[in-house]
C-alpha positions in Angstrom: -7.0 16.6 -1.3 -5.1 20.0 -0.9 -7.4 20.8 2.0 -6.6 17.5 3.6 -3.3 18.3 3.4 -4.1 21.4 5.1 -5.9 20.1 7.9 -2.2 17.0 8.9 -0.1 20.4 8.2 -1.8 22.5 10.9 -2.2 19.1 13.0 1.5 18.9 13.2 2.1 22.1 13.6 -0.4 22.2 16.7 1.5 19.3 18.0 4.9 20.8 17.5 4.2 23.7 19.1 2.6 22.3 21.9 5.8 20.0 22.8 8.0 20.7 25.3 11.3 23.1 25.0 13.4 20.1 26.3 12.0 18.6 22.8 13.8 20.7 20.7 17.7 20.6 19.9 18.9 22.4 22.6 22.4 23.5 22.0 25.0 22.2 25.0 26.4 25.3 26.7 29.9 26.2 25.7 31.8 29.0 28.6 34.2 31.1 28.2 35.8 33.9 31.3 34.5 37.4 30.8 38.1 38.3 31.4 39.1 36.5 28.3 39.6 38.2 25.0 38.0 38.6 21.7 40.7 37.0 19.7 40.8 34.2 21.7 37.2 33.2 22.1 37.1 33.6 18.3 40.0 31.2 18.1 38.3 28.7 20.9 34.3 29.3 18.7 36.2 28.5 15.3 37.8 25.3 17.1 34.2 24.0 18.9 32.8 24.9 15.3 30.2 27.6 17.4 28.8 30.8 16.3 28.1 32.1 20.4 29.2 31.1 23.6 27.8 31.7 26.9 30.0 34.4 28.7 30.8 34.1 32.7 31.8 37.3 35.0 31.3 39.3 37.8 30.4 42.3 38.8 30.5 44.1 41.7 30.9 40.8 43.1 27.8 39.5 41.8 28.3 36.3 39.8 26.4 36.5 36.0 26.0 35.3 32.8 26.2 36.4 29.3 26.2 35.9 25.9 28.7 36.3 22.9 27.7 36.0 19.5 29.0 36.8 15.7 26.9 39.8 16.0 28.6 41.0 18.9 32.2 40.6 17.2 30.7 43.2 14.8 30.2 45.4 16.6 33.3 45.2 18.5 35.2 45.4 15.7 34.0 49.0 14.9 35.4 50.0 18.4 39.0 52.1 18.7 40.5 49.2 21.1 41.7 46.3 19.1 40.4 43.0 19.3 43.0 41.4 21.7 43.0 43.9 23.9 39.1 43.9 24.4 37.7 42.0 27.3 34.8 39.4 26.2 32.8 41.0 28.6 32.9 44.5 27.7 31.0 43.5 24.6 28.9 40.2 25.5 25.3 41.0 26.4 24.0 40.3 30.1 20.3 40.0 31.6 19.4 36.8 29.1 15.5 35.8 28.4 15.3 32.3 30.3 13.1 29.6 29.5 12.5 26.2 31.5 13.3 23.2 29.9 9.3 21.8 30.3 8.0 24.9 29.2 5.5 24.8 26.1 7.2 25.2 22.5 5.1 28.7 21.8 6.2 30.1 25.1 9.9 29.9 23.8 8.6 31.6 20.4 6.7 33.9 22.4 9.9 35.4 24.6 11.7 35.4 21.2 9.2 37.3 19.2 8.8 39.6 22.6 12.4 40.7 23.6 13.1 40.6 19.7 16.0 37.9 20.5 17.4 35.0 18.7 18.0 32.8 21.7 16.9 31.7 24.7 19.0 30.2 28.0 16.9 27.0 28.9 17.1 26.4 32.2 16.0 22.2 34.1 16.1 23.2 37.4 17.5 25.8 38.4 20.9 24.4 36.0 22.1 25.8 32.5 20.5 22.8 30.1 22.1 25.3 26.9 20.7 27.6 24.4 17.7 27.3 22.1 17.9 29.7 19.1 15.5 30.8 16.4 16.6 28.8 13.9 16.5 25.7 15.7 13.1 26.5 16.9 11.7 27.4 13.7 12.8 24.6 12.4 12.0 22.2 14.7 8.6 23.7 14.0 8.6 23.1 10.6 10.6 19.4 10.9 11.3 17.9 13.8 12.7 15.2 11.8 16.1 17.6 10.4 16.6 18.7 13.8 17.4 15.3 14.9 19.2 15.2 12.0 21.4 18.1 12.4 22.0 16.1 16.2 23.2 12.7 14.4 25.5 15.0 12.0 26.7 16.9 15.0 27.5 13.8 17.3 31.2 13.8 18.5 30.6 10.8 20.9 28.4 7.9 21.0 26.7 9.1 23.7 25.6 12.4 21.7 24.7 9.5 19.4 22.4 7.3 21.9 20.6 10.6 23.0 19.9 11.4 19.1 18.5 7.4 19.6 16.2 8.1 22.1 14.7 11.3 20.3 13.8 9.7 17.1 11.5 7.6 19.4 10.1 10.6 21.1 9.9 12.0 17.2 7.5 9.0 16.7 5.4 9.4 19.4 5.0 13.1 18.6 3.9 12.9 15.0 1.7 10.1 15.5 -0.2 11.9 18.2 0.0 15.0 15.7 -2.2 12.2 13.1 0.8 12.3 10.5 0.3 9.2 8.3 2.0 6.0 9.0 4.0 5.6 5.8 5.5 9.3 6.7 6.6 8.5 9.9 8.1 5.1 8.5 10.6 7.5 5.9 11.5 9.7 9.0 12.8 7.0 11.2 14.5 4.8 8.0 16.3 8.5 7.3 17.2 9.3 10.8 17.9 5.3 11.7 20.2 5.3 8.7 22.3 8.4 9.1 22.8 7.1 12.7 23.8 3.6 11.7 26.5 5.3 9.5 28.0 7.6 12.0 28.1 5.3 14.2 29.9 3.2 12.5 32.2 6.4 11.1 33.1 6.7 14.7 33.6 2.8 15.6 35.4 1.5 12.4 38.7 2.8 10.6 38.6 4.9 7.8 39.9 1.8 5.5 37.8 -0.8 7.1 34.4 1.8 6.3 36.0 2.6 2.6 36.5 -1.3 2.1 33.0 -2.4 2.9 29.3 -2.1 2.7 27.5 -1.8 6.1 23.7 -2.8 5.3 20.3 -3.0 7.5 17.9 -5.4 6.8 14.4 -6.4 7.4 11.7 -4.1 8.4 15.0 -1.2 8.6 16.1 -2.2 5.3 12.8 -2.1 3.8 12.1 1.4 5.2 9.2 0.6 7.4 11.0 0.4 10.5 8.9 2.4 13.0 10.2 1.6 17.2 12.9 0.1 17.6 13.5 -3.4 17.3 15.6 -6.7 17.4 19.0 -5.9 14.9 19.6 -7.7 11.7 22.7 -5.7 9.8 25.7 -7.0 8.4 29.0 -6.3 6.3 29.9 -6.8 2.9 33.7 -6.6 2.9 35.6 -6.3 -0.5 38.1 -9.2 -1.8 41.7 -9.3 -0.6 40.9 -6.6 1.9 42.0 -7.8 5.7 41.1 -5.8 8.8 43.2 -6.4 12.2 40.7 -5.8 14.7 37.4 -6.7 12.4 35.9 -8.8 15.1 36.6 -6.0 17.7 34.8 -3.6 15.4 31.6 -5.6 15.0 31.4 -6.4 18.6 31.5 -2.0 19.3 29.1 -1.3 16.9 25.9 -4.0 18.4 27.2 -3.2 21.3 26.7 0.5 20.8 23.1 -0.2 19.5 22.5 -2.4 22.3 22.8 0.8 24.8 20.9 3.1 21.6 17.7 0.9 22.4 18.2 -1.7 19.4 18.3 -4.9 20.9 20.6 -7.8 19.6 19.2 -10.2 17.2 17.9 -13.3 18.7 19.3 -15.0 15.7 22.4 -13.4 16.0 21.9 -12.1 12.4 23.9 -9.3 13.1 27.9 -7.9 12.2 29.0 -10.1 15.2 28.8 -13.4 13.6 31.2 -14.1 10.9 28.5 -15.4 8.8 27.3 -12.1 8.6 30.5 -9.9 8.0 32.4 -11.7 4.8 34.5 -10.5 1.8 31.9 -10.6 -1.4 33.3 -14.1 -2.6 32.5 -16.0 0.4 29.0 -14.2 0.9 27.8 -15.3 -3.1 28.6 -18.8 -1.9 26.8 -18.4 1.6 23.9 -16.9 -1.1 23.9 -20.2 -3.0 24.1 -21.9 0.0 20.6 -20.7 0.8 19.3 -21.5 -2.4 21.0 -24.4 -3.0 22.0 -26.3 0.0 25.0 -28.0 0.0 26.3 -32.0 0.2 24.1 -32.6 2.8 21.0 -31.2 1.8 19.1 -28.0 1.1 19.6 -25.2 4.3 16.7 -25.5 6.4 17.2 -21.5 7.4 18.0 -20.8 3.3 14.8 -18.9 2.8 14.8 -17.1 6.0 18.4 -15.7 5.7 17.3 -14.6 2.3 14.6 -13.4 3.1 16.4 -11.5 5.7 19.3 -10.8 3.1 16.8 -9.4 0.5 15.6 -6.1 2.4 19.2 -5.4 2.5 20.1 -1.5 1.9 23.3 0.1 2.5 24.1 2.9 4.6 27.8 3.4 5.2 30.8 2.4 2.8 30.6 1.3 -1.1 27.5 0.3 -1.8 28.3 -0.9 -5.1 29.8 -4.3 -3.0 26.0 -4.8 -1.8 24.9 -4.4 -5.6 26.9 -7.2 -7.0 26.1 -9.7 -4.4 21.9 -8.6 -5.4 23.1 -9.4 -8.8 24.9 -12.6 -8.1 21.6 -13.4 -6.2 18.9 -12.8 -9.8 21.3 -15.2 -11.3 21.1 -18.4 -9.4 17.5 -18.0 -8.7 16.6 -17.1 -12.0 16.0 -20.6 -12.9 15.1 -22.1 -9.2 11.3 -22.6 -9.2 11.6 -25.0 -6.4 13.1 -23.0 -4.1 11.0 -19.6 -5.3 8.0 -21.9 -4.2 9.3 -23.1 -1.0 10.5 -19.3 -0.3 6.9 -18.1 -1.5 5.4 -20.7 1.1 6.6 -18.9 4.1 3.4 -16.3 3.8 1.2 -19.1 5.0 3.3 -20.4 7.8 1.1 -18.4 10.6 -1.8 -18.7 9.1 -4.8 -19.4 11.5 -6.7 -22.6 10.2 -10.5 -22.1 8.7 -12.0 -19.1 9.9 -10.4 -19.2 13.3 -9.4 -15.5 13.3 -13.2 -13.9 12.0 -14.5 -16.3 15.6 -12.1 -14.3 17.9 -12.4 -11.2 16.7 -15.9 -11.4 17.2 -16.0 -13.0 20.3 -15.5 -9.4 22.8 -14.8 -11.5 25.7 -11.6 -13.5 23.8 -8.6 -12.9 25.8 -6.1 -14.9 23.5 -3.8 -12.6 22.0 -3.4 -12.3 18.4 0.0 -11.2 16.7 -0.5 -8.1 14.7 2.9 -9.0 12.7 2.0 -12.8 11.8 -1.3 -12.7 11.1 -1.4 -9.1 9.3 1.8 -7.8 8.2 4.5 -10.6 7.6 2.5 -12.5 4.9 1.9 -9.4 2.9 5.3 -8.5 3.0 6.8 -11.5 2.2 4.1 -12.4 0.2 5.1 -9.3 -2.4 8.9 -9.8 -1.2 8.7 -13.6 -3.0 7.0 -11.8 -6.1 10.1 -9.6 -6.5 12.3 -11.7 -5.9 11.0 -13.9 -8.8 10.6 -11.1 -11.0 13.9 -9.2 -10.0 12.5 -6.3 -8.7 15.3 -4.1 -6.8 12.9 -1.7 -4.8 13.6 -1.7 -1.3 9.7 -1.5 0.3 6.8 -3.2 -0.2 4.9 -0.4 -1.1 7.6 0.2 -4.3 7.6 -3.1 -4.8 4.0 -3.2 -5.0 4.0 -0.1 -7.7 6.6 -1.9 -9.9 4.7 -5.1 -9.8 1.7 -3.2 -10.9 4.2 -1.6 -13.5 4.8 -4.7 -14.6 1.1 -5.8 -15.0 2.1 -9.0 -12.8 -0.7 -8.0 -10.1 -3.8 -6.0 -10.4 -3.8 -2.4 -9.3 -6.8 -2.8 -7.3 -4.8 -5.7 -5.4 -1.6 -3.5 -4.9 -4.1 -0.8 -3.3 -6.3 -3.1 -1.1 -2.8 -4.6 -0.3 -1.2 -0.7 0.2 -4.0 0.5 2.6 -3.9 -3.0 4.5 -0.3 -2.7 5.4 -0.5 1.0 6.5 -3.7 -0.2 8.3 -1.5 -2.8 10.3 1.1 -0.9 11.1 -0.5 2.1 12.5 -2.8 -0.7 14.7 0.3 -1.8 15.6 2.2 1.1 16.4 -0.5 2.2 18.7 -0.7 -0.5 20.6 3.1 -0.4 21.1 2.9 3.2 22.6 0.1 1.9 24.4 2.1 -1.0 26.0 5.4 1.3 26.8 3.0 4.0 28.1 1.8 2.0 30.6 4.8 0.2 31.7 5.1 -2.7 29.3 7.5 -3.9 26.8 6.1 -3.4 23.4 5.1 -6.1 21.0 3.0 -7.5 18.7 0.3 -8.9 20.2 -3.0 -7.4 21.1 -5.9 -8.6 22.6 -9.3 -8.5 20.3 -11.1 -7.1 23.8 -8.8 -4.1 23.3 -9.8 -3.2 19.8 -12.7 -0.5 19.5 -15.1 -1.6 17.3 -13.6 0.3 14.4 -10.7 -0.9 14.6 -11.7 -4.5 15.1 -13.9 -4.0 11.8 -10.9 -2.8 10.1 -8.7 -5.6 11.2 -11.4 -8.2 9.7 -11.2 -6.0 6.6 -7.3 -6.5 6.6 -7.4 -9.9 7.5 -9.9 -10.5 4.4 -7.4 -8.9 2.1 -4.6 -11.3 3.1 -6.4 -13.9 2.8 -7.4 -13.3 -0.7 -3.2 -12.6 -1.3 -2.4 -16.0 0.0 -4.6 -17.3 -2.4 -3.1 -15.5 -4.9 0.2 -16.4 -3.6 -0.5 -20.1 -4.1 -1.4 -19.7 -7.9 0.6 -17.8 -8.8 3.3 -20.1 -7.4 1.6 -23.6 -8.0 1.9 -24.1 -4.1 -1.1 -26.3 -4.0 1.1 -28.8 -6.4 3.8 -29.0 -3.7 
């Protein structure tokens, strides 16, 4: 096992360091005059929150460019001539090591480890792109992920924001051609996705409205196993009595901020634009028992699907404690609700493929009917374990946890949870593929795929997966009484 380990470490780190400079966090250029002096760069760094800044001059009428750094103010300060009275340039350092934006990572760490400097000028060209330094490098080495990271954190606009967006999918693309495992990429992007989600919304919403309310993600980003980007579903819990003048105005900024980020609106409008889905905690338990319950004219036809939608919920920005008592409202009306638990546990077989449809096309080569990845494989185990929790009030977020408790709990085999487990990651990595296939060559990506495509291995993999599901539907029914219904 250790040596495995070994062997996706140095993969990464092959990958990493075979990436691009224009990959890495590349700081924006900040300029100051050469003519300027020290204390007033220092004031101008301590007010951009910068430890260097990029120095323009000229000599002998020659146009160049420097750099300024903490270190330098060191030294300076060991001079005779006091810091306001010292020109910028008489202390910044000239003649800087260059490297082009598309240049390999290692040829950035190379010019470091050879001119023994901490930073680098990148140049796309022929113009300034910024300044890579060591750290940054090295840690983009070690984790891409924290350098996007540090980007989100460091955002001052929402466009600093939608180009942190776009790297998280370039962070994908990179690790899974580096052969990191699926379920690590899947806690990268829920991380990344989440810390953008909140400052965005730290940027968008007023410091009351974020302090008086629980923004949450849901489905596949509230579960954790969000990989690209897809269709939104988020809403917001708001806290009794609280009123916010421009609520509406708010919720439309924020989609429309994850519209331009790549996230595209939810076709069901389950998002913080419809009022349904941005309501003081009161009136969301009685949309909750609305689901479950109907109302005067009958049960909800969309009940389960909202909670099912509702259930993946996790919070990212605001009091998350509003988003716990609405989960606990939520084990307390269906606590006793075995119809509905039944007709909620019933969605897992809605796409299912009559007989042994599926095994004929997948071993037909020459069938060019696409099959969906997500209805076929990955939505029935994950609602299928998402009913089981439900029932059994299981708070874990993924299906994987979910899985573990259950297995905690003795309520399904361990041997199920595994065959489950590994069918899942299975799926998704299929799927994820495929994806970057599709947006590689052109094309939007989805779920389908066509059995033609699939090598042979991963066409006997996908019968293997297909087998498993089958036998959890099964167990589904049972363990529900769904055959009674």
């Amino acid at each position: 096992m250790p040596h495995t380990k070994g062997r996706e470490t140095q993969r990464e780190l092959l990958s990493l360091l075979t990436a691009r400079v224009r990959d890495a966090y590349i700081r924006k250029p900040f300029y100051v005059d050469g003519a300027l002096d020290l204390v007033s760069v220092c004031r101008e760094l301590s007010a951009q929150g910068l430890t260097h800044a990029l120095v323009r001059d000229v000599h002998d009428g020659v146009d160049r460019l420097g750099i300024f750094t903490t270190t330098d103010l060191r030294d300076a300060l060991l001079r005779e001539t006091p810091p306001g009275a010292l020109a910028v340039r008489e202390v910044a350092r000239f003649g800087l090591i260059e490297v082009d934006a598309d240049a390999e990572m290692f040829e950035a760490l190379w010019l470091m480890v050879r001119h023994r400097v901490h930073r680098v000028l990148v140049r796309d060209a022929g113009e300034v792109l910024g300044v890579l330094g060591q750290i940054d490098l090295v840690s983009f080495v070690a984790n891409h992920s924290h350098l996007v990271a540090i980007q989100i954190d460091d955002a001052r606009s929402v466009a600093d924001l939608a180009a942190a967006a776009r790297r998280v999918d370039e962070m994908v693309e990179l690790l899974h051609d580096g052969g990191i495992k699926i379920e690590r990429i899947t806690r990268l992007v829920s991380e990344l996705n989440g810390r953008l989600f909140a400052r965005l919304w730290a940027m968008l919403a007023p410091a009351d409205l974020v302090a008086n309310s629980c923004l949450v993600v849901m489905g596949s980003e509230g579960r954790g196993e969000q990989i690209l980007k897809t269709d939104q579903d988020n809403a917001l819990l708001l806290r009794d009595g609280y009123e916010c003048a421009d609520l509406e105005g708010n919720a439309q900024r924020f989609n429309a901020a994850l519209a331009e980020f790549g996230y595209p609106p939810c076709p069901g409008d389950i998002m913080l634009t419809q009022p349904a889905w941005r309501q003081p905690l009161a009136a969301f338990r009685e949309t909750i028992r609305g689901w479950v319950y109907g109302n005067a004219a009958g049960p909800d036809p969309d009940g389960p699907m909202h909670l099912a939608i509702f259930f993946d919920a996790a919070p990212v920005a605001g009091d998350a404690s509003l988003l716990e008592q609405a989960r606990n409202y939520l084990d307390g009306i269906v606590a006793d609700s075995d119809a509905f638990l039944a007709r909620f546990a019933r969605a897992a077989d809605q796409f299912a493929e009559p007989g042994s449809h599926w095994w004929t096309r997948l071993t037909t080569r020459r069938d060019e009917q696409p099959l969906d990845l997500k209805k076929l494989g990955t939505f029935p185990i994950v609602h299928g374990v998402r009913a089981l929790a439900l029932k059994h009030r299981v708070r874990a977020g993924g299906t994987v946890a979910r899985l573990a408790v259950l297995v905690e709990r003795e309520l399904v085999a361990p041997a199920m949870a595994r065959d489950l487990t590994d069918a899942l990651h299975f799926l998704m990595g299929l799927r994820l593929r495929h994806q970057l296939r599709q947006r590689a060559g052109g094309a939007a990506a989805s779920n389908l795929v066509l059995p033609s495509a699939l090598a042979t291995l991963e066409r006997d993999q996908f019968l293997e997966a297909l087998g498993i599901v089958k036998g959890f539907r099964q167990f589904l029914q049972q363990h529900f009484r769904l055959e009674s219904l």
